[in-house]
N, C-alpha and C positions, 0 to 999 in steps of 0.2 A: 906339396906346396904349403905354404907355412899362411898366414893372414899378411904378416909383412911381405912376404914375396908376391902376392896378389894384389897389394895396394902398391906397389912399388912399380906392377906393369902396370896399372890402369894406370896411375898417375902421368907414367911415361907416353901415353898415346895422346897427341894432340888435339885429336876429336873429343876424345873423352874430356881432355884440358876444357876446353873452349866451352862444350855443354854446363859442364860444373860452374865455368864462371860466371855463363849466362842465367844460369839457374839460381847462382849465390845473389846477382844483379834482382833481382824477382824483389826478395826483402819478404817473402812468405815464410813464417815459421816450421819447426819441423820439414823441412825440403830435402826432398833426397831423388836421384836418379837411382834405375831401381828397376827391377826384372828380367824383361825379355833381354832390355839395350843392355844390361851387365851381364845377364847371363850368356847372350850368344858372342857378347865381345869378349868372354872370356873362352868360350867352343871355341869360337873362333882363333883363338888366340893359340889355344890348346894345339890347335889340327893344322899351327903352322900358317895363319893369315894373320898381319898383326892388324888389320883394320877395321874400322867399327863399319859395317854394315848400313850405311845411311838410308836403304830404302824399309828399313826396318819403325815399327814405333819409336819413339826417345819417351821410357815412361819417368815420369817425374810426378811423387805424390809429394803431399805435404797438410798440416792439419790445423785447419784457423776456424772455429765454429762462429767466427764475424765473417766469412765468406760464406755468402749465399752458392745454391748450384749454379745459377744464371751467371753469378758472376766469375763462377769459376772455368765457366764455359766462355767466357769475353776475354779471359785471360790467355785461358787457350788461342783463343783467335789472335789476339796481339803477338804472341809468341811466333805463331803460325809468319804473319805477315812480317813482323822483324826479321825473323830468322828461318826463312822458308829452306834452308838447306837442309833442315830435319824438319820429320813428320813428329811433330810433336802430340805428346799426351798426356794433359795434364788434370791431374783427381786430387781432390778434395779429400783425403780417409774420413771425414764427420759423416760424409754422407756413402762410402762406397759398400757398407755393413748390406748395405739392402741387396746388393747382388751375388750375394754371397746367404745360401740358405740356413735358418735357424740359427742366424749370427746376430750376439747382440753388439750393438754399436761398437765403433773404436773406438778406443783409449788416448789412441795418438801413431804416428807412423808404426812405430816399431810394431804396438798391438797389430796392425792393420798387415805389414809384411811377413810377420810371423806368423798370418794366415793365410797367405798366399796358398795355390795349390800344391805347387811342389817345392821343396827343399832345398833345390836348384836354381828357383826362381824367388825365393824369398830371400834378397841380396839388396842392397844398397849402398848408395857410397854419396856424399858430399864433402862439401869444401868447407873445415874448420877452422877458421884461422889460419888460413892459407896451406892447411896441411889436410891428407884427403882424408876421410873418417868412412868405415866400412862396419854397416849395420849387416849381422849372418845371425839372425833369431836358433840356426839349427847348423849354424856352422857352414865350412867351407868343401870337408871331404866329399859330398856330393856334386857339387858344382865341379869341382876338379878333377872328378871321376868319372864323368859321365854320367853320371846315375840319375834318374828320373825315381822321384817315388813321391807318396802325399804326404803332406806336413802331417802331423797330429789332428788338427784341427780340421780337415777335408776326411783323415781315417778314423774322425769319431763320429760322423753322419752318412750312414747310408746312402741319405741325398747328397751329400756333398763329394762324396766318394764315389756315386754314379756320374756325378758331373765331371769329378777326376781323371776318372777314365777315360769317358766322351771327348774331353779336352784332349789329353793324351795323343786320341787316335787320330784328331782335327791335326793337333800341330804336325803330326808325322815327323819330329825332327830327326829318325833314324834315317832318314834319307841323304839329310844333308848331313847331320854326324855322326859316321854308323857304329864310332865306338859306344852310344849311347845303349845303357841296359836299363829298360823301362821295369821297377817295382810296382806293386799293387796294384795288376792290373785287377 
């Protein structure tokens, strides 16, 4: 599957539509949907379900270092109560360096999802000009292959590569998509 042929279904799924516009509504810089919601709506999509998974997180980062956490946490809230048909969640990258060990600050989204755990999950998409734009720090072949494995940045710290793993075994997503082949363990 090519990058145009992956921005072409998500564009096509209405949930997906609806999030992106609510998201572009925000007016927060650097904004993008982005992880778990892209990446299982694309398993998903893969394994023959074309809809997005509503009981799932909607993650949506985005990078404004004049947004405090408190208030990126009231944002969240408002979102919440607007638009309670998703479980919204919504992160600041200025501040999300800190959970993430031996990391120094982000840069800005893309910094920030190109250190996501896995390869698979360092994905994003928003709405440019009414046309959808697809941030893949490591590309798309793993996402569309099932392939779990750690970015660079999780396989250059020991600690962050225990925590790779640890996550790994939490999510269990072999269960729900068993063509997934988990790397680095």
């Amino acid at each position: 599957m090519t990058e145009e042929e992956l921005k072409t279904i998500l564009s096509q799924n209405d949930q997906i539509k609806e999030i992106l516009a609510i998201i572009a509504l925000l007016g927060l810089p650097d904004t993008w949907l982005c992880a778990g919601t892209v990446r299982n709506f694309v398993w998903n999509y893969l394994s023959g379900n074309q809809t997005l998974d509503d009981t799932n997180d909607v993650d949506v980062v985005f990078f404004d270092k004049g947004i405090s956490y408190a208030e990126t946490l009231q944002l969240e809230q408002k979102l919440k109560e607007k638009y309670p048909q998703y479980n919204w969640e919504l992160k600041n990258e200025v501040y999300m360096h800190g959970h993430s060990p031996e990391t120094a600050p982000y840069q800005n989204s893309y910094d920030a999802v190109a250190k996501f755990p896995e390869t698979c999950t360092a994905i994003a998409i928003r709405l440019n000009e009414q046309q959808l734009e697809l941030m893949a720090p490591h590309g798309i072949v793993d996402l569309t292959n099932f392939i779990v494995r750690a970015t660079p940045h999780f396989r250059a710290s020991t600690t962050r590569r225990q925590l790779y793993q640890e996550r790994v075994k939490k999510k269990n997503w072999q269960a729900q998509w068993p063509k997934i082949q988990v790397l680095d363990r």
